[in-house]
C-alpha positions in Angstrom: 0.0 0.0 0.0 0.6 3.8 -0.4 1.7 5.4 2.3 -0.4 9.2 2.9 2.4 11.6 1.4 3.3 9.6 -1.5 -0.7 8.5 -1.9 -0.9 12.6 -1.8 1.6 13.8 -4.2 0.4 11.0 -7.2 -3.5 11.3 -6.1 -6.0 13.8 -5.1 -9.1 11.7 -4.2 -6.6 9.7 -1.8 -8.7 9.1 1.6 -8.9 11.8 3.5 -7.9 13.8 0.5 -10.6 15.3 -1.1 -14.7 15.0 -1.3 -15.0 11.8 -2.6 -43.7 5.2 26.3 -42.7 1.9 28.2 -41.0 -1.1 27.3 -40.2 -4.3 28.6 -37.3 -5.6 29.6 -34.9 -8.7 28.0 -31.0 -8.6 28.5 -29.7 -10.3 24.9 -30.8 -9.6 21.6 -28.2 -9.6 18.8 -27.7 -6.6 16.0 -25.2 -5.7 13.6 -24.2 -1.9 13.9 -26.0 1.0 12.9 -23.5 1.2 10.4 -23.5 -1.7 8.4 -27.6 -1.5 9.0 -27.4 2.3 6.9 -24.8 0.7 4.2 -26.6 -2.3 3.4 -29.9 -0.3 3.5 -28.2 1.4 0.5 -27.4 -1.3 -1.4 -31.1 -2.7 -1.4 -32.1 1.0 -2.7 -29.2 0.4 -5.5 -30.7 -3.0 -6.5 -34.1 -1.6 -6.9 -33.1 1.0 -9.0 -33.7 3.8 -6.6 -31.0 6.1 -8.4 -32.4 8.9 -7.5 -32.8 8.1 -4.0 -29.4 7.7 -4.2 -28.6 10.9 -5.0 -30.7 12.6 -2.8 -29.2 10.4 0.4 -25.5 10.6 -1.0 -26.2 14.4 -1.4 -27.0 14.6 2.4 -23.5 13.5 3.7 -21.2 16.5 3.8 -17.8 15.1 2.9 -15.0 17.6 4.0 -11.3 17.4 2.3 -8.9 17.7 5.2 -5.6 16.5 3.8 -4.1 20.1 3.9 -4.9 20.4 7.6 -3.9 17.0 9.0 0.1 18.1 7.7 2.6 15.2 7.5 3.8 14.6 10.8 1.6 11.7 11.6 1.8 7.9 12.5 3.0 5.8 9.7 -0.3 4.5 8.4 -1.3 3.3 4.9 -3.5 4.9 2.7 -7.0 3.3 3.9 -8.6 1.1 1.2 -12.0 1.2 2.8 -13.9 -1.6 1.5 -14.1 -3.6 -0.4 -10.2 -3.6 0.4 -10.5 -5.8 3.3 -7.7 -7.5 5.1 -6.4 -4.2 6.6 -7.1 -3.0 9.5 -9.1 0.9 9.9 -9.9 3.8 12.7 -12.5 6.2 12.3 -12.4 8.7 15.0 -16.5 9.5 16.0 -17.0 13.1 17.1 -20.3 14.1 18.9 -20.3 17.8 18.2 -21.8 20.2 20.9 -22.3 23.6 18.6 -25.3 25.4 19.1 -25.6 26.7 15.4 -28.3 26.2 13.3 -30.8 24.0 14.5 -29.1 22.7 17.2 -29.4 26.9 18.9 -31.0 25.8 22.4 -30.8 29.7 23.5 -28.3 28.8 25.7 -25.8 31.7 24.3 -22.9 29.4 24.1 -20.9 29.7 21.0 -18.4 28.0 19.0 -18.3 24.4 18.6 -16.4 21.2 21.1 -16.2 17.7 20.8 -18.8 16.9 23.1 -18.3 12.6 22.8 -15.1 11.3 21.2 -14.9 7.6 20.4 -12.0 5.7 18.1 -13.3 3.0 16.5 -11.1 0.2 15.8 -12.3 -2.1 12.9 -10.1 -5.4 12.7 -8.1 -6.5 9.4 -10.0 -9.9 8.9 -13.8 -8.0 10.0 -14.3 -10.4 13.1 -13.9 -7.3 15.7 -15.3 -4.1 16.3 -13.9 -2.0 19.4 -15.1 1.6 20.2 -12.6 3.3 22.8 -14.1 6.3 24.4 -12.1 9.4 25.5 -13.4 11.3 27.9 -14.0 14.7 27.1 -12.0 15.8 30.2 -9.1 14.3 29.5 -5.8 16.6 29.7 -3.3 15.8 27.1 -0.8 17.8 24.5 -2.8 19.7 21.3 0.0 19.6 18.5 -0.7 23.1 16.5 -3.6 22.8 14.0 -3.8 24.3 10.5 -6.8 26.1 10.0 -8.3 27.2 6.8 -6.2 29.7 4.3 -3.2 28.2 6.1 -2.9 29.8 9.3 -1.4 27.7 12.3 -2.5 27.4 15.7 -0.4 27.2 18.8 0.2 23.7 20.2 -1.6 23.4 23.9 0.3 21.7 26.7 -2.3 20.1 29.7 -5.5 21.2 27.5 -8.8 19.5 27.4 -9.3 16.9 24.4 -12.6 18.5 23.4 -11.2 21.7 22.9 -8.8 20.5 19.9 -12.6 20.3 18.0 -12.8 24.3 19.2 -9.3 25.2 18.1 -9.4 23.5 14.6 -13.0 24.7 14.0 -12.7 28.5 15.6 -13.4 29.2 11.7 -16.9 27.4 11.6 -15.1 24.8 9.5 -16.0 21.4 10.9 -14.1 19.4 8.5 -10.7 21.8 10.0 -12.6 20.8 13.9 -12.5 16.9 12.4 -8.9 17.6 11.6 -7.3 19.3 14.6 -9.0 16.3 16.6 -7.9 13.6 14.7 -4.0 15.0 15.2 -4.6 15.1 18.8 -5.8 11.4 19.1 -3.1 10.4 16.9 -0.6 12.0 19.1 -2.2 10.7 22.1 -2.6 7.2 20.3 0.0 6.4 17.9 -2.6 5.3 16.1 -3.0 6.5 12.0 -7.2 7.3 11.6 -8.7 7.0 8.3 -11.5 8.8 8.5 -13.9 10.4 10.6 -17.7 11.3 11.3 -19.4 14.0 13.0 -23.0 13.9 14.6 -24.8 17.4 15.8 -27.2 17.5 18.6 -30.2 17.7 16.6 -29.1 15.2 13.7 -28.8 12.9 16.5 -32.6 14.2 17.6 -33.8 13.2 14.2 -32.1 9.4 13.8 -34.1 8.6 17.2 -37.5 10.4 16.2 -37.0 8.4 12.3 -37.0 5.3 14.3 -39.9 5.9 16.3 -38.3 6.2 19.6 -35.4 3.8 21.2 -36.6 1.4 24.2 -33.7 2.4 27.1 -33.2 1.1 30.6 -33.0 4.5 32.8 -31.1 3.4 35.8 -32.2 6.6 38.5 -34.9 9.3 37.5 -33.2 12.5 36.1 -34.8 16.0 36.0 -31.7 18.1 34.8 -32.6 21.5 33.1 -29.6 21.9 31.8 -29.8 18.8 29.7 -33.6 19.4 29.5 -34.9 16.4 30.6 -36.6 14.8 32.6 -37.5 11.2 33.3 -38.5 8.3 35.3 -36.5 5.1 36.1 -37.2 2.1 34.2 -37.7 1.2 30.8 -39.1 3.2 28.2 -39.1 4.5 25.2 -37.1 7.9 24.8 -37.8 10.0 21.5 -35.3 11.7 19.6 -35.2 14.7 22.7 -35.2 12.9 25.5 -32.8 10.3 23.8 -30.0 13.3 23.3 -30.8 14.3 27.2 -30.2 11.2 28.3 -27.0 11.6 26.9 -25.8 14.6 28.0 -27.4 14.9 31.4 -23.8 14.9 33.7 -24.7 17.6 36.6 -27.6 15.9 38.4 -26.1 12.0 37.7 -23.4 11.0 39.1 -20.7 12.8 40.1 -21.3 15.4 37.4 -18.7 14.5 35.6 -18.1 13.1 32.0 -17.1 10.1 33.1 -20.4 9.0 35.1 -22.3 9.4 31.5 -20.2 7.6 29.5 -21.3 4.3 29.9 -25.4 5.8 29.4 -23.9 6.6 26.1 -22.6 3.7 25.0 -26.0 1.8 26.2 -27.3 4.5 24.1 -25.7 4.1 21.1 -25.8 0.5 21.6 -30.1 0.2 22.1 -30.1 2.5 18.9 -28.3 0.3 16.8 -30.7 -2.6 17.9 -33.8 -0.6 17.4 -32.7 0.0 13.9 -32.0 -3.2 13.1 -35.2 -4.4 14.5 -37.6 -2.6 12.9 -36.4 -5.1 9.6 -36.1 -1.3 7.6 -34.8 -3.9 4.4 -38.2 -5.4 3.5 -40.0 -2.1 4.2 -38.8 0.6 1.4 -40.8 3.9 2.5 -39.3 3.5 6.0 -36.0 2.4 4.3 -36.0 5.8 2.4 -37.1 7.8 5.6 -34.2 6.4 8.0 -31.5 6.6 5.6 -32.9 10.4 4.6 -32.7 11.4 8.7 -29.7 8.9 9.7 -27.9 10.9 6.7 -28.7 14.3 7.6 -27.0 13.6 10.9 -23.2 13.5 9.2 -20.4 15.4 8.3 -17.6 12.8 7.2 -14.1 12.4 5.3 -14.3 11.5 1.7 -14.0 8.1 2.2 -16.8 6.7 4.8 -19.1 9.5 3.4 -19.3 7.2 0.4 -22.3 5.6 0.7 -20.7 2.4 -1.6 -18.3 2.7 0.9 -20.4 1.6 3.5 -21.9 -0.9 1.7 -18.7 -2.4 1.2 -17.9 -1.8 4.6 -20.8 -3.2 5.8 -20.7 -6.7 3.4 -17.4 -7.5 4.9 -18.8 -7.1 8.1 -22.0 -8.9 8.0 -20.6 -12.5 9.6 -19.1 -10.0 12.8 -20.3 -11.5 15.8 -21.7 -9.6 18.2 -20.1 -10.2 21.2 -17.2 -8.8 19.2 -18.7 -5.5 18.7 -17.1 -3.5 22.3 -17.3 -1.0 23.9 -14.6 0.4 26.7 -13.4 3.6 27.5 -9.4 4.9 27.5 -7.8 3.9 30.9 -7.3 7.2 32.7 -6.3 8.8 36.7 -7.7 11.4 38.0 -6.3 15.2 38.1 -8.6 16.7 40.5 -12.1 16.9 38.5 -9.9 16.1 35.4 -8.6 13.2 34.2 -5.7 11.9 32.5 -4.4 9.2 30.5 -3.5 6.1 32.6 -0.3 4.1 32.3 -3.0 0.9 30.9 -4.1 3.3 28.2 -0.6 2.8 26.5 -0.9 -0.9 26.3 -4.5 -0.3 24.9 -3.6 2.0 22.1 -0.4 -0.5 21.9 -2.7 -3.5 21.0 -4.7 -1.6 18.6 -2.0 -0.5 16.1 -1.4 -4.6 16.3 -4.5 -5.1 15.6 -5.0 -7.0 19.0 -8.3 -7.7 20.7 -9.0 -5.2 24.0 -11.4 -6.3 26.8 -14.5 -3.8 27.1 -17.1 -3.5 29.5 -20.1 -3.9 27.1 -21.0 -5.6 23.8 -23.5 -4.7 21.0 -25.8 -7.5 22.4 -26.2 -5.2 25.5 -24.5 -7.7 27.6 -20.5 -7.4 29.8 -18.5 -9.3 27.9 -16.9 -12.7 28.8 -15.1 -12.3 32.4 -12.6 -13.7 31.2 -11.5 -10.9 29.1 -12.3 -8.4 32.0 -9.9 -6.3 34.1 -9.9 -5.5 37.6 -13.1 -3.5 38.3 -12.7 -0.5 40.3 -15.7 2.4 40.8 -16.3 5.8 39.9 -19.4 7.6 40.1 -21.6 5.1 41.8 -21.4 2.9 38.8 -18.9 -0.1 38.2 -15.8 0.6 36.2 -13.6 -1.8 34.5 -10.1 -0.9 32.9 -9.6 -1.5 29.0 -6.5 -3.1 29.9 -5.0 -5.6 26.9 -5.6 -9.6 28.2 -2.5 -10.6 29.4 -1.8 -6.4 31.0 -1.0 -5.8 34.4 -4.3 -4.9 36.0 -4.4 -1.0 36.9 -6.7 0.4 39.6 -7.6 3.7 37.2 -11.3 3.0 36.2 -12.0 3.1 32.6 -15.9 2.0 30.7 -18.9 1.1 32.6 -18.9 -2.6 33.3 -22.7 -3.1 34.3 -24.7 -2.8 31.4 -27.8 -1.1 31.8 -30.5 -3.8 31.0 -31.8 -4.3 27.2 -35.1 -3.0 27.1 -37.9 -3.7 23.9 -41.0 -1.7 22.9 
């Protein structure tokens, strides 16, 4: 394979490189990710001839050209053959982005734009596993300096939060530049080349829930946070698209306030979406096909390669045998720095096992369910809720606590 400057200098569309109610409760119920759910949706919309359907959902995905912004001093990495090119391994870096412009304007008066949820996603060479590694939003770690649009550089950050690199790369109003200045700041932290990236808004994320009629979610206390704006009973039930982003976002009143008490809500989150999706069997049903992929589309800004929507069909065919107790969720090791955190030692060996393409223990799977305890590290606590650390099988065990280890239960309409 290429490697990124030479794949630069002799192409232009290179990746990265240019556009191109209640419910009742049951702990397993297996799904695929929302991913390969939206990709193959799009290849049953090819096969019926839905061309212009095509168009219309391709033309919703705003691809962003970020090669002159990520510079050259990154990890050695390969230019990404995203399916169908399988047999190589690929990070996408997932940004949850908290900017109030637009529709997402909540009248708060807060301006500019931070990476509210970061997540790398790890996707294995031969397709069998799927990890998500969260980093919290408070961690403290080095910002290398960003270019910004027409060129200009930003100075490199010492002890600064990870969300703000999101702030500093997109003080413009250029997200693919925010995309950009995060993505060097994980691969710093990391070591770890990323092909690609997505961002979600606050209300494209409203409208994937409400285009699915809802998600069915375990809510472990009641919450009334007006901050968040939300408020809800304990138990399950179904949470549309508003209360689904509250949910999420809700830190002062659960918890310790932090963002690492609502971490693990959000991967339960992301993970009772994905099964939601996959459960309302959207493939045999074309009009609510049509309407998904219109909202679930809506919701991103991508790189030129994932943005494809043949990419993710690709993606998404090589995937399809992926079990999915091999689809995990953890969160980066870390210590805490008064009501900061940093990287733990641990989170070394977990970045080190991902650039080997080595399975990590996490604390829950797509099915909803901890994984195996055999591949679980020594649980600690942190905000009233278990804690596990993502540390590599084999790893010295390491008292900082990392992901949420007690799933919340899986709940159905």
């Amino acid at each position: 394979m290429r490697s990124r400057r030479a794949s630069d200098a002799a192409d232009a569309t290179a990746t990265l490189g240019s556009p191109r109610r209640h419910a009742r409760s049951e702990r397993r119920h297996p799904l695929l990710s929302r991913l390969g759910l939206v990709a193959l949706a799009v290849v049953l919309v090819l096969a019926a001839g839905g061309v212009l359907a095509y168009r219309h959902i391709q033309g919703n995905v705003q691809r962003h050209n970020i090669t002159s912004f990520l510079g050259g001093d990154r990890p050695a990495g390969a230019a990404a053959p995203i399916d169908p090119k399988a047999g190589q391994a690929l990070n996408f870096l997932v940004l949850g982005s908290d900017s109030r412009a637009g529709a997402n304007n909540d009248n708060s008066g807060i301006s500019g734009m931070r990476a509210d949820t970061t997540m790398l996603v790890h996707v294995a060479a031969d397709r069998s596993r799927l990890e998500v590694v969260s980093i919290p939003r408070d961690t403290l770690l080095d910002i290398p300096a960003c270019t910004l649009p027409g060129g200009t550089q930003t100075r490199a950050e010492r002890g600064a939060m990870v969300n703000s690199a999101f702030s500093i790369g997109g003080q413009t109003g250029d997200v693919g530049a925010a995309a950009a200045c995060s993505i060097r700041t994980v691969e710093k932290l990391t070591g770890i080349y990323v092909d690609d990236f997505v961002v979600v808004d606050f209300a494209g994320f409203t409208r994937v829930v409400d285009a699915l009629g809802g998600v069915p979610m375990d809510v472990p206390q009641a919450i009334d946070d007006k901050e968040a704006d939300v408020k809800l009973a304990a138990g399950c039930q179904v949470l549309n698209g508003h209360d689904a982003l509250g949910f999420a976002r809700v830190r002062k009143s659960v918890g310790n306030g932090s963002d690492i008490s609502r971490i693990g809500r959000q991967q339960d989150l992301v993970a009772a979406i994905a099964r939601e999706a996959l459960g309302k069997n959207l493939l045999t049903n074309p009009p609510a096909l049509y309407r998904f992929l219109d909202a679930t589309t809506k919701t991103l800004v991508t790189g030129p390669e994932i943005g494809q929507l043949s990419t993710m069909a690709g993606l998404a065919n090589s995937l399809r045998r992926i079990a999915p107790e091999n689809i995990v969720f953890t969160t980066m090791p870390f210590e805490s720095v008064g009501p900061r955190v940093r990287p733990a030692p641990a989170a070394a060996e977990v970045w080190a096992a991902l650039r080997a393409d080595k399975p990590i223990p996490g604390a829950v799977t797509a099915e909803g369910t901890a994984p195996a305890a055999s591949a679980q590290a020594t649980a600690g606590t942190s905000g009233g809720r278990s804690h596990a650390s993502a540390t590599p099988a084999g790893a010295a065990a390491t008292a900082a606590p990392g992901a949420a280890a007690s799933p919340a239960p899986v709940c159905r309409k």
